[in-house]
N, C-alpha and C positions, 0 to 999 in steps of 0.2 A: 501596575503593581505585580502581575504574573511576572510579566520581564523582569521586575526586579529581582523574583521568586527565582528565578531560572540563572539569571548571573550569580549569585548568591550559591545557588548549587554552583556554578562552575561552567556552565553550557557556553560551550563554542558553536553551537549551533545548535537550529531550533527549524524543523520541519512545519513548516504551513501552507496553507493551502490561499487561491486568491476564489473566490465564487465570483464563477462566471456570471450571476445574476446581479451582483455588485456594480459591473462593469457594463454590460450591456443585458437591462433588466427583460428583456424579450427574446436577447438572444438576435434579433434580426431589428433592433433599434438604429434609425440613423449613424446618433451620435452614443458615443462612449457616456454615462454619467461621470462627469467628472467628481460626485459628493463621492461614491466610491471609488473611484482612485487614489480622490486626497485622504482616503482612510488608509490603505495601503500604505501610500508615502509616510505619513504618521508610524505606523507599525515597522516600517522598514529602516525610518529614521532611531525609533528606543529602541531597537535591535542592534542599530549601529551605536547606538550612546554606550551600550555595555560588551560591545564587540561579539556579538552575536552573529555570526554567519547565517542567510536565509534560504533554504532550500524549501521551494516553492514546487506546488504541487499544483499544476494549471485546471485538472481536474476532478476533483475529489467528489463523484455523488451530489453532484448541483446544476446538474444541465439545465437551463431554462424552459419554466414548464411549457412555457407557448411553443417552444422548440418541438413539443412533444406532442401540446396540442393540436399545432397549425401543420406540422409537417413529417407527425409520425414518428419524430426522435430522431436516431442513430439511424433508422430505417431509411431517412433520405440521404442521399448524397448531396442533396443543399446541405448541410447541417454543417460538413465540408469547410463550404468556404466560410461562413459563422461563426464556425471553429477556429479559422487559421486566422482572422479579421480580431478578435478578440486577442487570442495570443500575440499577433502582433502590437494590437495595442498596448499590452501590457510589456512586451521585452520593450520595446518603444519609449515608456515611461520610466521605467524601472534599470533602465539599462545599467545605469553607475549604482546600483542600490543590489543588483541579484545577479549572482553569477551562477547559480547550480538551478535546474529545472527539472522537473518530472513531468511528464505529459500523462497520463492517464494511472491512476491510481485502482493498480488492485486490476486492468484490463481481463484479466481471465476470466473471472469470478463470474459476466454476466450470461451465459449459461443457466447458473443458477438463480439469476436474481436480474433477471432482464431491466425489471422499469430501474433498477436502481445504475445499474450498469448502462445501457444503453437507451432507456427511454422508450420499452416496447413494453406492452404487457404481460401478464403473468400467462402461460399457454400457447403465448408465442411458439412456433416451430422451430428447430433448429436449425433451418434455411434460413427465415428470417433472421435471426440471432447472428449466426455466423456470417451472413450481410452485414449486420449491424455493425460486427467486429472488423469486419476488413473497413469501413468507411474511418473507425477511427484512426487502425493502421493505417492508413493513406493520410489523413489528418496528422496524426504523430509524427511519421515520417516527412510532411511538409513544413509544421512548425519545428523541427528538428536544425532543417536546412533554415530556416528561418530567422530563430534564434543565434547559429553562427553568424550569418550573414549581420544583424542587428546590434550583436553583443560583443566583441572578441574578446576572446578567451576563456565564453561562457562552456557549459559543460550541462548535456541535457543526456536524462536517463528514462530509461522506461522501469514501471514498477508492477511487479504480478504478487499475487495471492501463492508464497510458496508451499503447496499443500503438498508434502513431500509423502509418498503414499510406499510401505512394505507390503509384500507378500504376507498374507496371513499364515500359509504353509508353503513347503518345499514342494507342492503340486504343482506339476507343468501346466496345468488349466487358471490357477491361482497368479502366477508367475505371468503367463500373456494376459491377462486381464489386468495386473500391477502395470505392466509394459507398456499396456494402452493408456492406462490412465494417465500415466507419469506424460508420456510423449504429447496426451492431449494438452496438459497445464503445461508444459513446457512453450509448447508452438507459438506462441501470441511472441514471449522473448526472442525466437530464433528469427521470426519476421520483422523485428526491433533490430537486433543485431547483425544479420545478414543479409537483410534488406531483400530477401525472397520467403515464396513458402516452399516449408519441407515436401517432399517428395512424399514422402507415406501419407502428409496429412491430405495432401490431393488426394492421393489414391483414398483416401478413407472418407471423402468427398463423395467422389466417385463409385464408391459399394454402397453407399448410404441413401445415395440417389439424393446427395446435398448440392444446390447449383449456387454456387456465391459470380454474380457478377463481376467483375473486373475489366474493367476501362483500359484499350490497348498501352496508355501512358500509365497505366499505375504502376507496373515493374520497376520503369526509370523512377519514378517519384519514391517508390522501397529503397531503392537500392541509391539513393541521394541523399536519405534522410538516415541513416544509420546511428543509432543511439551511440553517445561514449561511455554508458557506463549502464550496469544492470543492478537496480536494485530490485527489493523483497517484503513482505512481510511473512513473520515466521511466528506462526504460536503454539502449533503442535504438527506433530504428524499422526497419522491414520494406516490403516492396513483394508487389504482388498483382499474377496474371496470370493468366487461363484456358487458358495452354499449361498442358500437365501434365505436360510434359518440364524446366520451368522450377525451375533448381538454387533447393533451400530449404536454410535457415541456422537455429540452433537460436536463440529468443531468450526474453521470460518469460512461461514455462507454455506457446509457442505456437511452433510452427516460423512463416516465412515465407520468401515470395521472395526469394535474395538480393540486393542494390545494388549493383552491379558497383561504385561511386561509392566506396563506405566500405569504412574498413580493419575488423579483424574484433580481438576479444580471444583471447585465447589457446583460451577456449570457444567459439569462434564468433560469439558474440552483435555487433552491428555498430556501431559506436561513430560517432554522428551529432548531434554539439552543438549544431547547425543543428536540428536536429528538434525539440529542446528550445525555443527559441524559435516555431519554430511552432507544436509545441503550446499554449504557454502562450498566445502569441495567440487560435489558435480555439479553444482552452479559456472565456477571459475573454469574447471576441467574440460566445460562444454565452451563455452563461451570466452575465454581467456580476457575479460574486458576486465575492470576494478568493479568492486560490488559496494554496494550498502545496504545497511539492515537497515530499514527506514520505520519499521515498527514491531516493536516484540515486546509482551508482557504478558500478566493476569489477570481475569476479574476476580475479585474479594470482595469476601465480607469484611469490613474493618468498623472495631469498636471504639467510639471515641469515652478514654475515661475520665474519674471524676475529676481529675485535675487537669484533664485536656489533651494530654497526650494521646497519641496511639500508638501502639506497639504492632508492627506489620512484620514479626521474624519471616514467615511466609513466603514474604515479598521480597525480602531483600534476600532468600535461600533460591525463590528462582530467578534473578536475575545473578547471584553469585555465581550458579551453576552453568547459566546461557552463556554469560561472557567469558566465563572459562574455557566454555569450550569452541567459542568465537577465537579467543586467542591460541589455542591449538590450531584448528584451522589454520591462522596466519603463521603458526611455527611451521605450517607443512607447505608452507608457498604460496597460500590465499592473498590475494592485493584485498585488502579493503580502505574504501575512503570512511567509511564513518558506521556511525550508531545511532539513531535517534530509537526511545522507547514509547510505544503506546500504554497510554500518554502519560507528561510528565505532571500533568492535573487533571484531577477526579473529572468524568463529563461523563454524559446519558452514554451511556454504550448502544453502540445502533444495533446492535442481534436482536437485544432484549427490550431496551426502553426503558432501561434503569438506570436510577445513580445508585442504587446500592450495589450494584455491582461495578467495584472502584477499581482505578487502574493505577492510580498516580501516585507520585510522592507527596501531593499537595489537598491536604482533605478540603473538599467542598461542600460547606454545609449545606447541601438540600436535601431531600428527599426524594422520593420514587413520585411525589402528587406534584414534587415542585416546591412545597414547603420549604421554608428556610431562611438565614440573613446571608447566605454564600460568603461568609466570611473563609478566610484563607486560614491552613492549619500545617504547620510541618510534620509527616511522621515522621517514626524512626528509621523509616530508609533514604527521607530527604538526606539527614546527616550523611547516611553511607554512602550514597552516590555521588555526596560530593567530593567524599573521599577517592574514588573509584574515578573521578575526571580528574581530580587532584595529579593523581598518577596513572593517569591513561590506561587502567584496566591493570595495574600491575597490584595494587594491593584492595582484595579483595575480601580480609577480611572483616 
């Protein structure tokens, strides 16, 4: 019924994810379960009934927890081949059903959020962490080469957390500390893209007294596996300052400075449609590869009235505001393949652990306890977004 939901709007494509625990419920299982593949096929088949394109996200926040238990997480280098054994099974199965892939969703992030990101725990070191990080580089970059070899004329990207970070002032002390930051979240992409690490980030290794191991083959395996395309997630931006009296604002997986400049959502997070254009520029600018926004939106409070409706002016004024300035972007020479929005139905928001903080054009009756009949609800931005695929982001009001 969602799919139908989603044709209905308009959707040429619909970003999902496959759980690795679906597949191989240990993670280090002989065999594949087949009951979770034939559930994919199923999803992949009503996707194709209403010409839905599927861009598939191999890993989204679902490593297997025996992965984690038996072997320490992302911290082993077995997890490796686990990883690339899974992924083949699935380009494997799926081959005539998925051309677009994403290997690691949101990679940056695990810094802040280790067990969720890499399967380490909270206190973890940033040696450990940054270990972490390189095994699933080397992973990425093997199912990368994988995926072409299995697929032709598949198309696999890497996806980071774009925490797109300003200077709080014109302080030269403000400004390298912004410098630092920006170059940190960038790095995971440029090891996606260029199939090496930057030169600063060693040396910043290096002053930190951080040692990440590396296996004399793992250069060649970066540099083999090179993404075709760099997508994002973008829900706000933040600012940096080395006052440490300077008020910080919640935003994703990472507090920041806050902009005195931008209005805020109901959670804090700072809503900067201007940002989104910048980033997609020094996105492109750096990397010259096609981009995609693969999640952008609000959490809201939305009232359901007495006759059923909801009225989300809100919601349909920040995403008028984002895509407008996505299409500037593309007037200035931006390649983008696509758009999907987080999400196109109401679901628990993982910051919080709530459904009242909604995201979607499709109300889901639950509640925050779980209560509810989940029945399916159009708002008023369903209508306009359909409008807005109608005509490929040209009419916007």
């Amino acid at each position: 019924e969602d799919i139908a939901l989603f044709a209905e709007m308009g959707f040429n494509c619909l970003r999902v994810s496959i759980a690795w625990t679906r597949i191989y419920p240990n993670g280090d299982d002989a065999e594949p379960n087949e009951a979770g593949l034939a559930f994919y096929d199923k999803l992949f088949d009503e996707m194709a009934k209403h010409n839905i394109t599927p861009l598939v996200t191999l890993s989204h926040y679902e490593m297997p927890w025996a992965l984690v238990k038996n072997y320490g997480g992302w911290g082993s280098r077995e997890v490796i081949g686990f990883f690339e054994r899974y992924a083949r099974t699935v380009f494997s199965r799926y081959k005539n059903k998925v051309k677009l892939w994403l290997t690691f969703n949101e990679i940056n992030m695990s810094l802040h959020a280790p067990m969720t990101g890499v399967g380490l725990p909270a206190g973890s070191s940033k040696g450990e962490v940054y270990q972490a990080i390189h095994h699933q580089l080397v992973a990425s970059a093997m199912v990368v080469k994988d995926c072409h070899e299995i697929i032709p004329g598949s198309k696999v990207g890497c996806m980071l957390t774009k925490l797109t970070t300003y200077a709080r002032t014109c302080a030269p002390d403000d400004e390298l500390a912004t410098q630092a930051k920006n170059l940190e979240n960038l790095f995971y992409a440029d090891v996606h893209v260029w199939g090496e690490y930057p030169r600063l980030i060693l040396k910043m290794f290096e002053r930190k007294g951080i040692h990440v191991e590396m296996l004399p083959e793992d250069a060649a395996t970066l540099k083999a596996g090179c993404v075709d395309f760099v997508s994002c997630s973008y829900y706000m931006t933040m600012t940096e300052s080395v006052d440490p009296n300077a008020e910080r604002t919640p935003g994703n997986t990472v507090l920041g400075v806050k902009n005195p400049y931008l209005p805020s959502t109901d959670w804090g997070w700072q809503i900067d449609p201007k940002g989104l254009r910048y980033s997609l520029i020094e996105l492109y600018d750096r990397y010259r590869k096609p981009l995609m926004v693969v999640e952008n939106g609000m959490g809201a409070k939305d009232v359901v009235e007495a006759d059923g409706s909801i009225h989300d002016p809100y919601r349909v004024e920040y995403f008028r505001q984002h895509i407008s300035e996505m299409g500037k972007a593309i007037d200035e020479g931006v390649e983008m393949w696509g758009y999907t929005t987080w999400a196109p139905i109401d679901l628990i928001s993982a910051s919080t652990n709530q459904m009242s903080k909604r995201y979607g054009f499709i109300y889901v009756d639950q509640d925050d306890m779980g209560n509810g009949t989940l029945a399916r609800s159009r708002k008023d931005s369903f209508y306009w977004y359909k409008k807005v695929i109608a005509s490929n982001g040209e009419d916007l009001d």
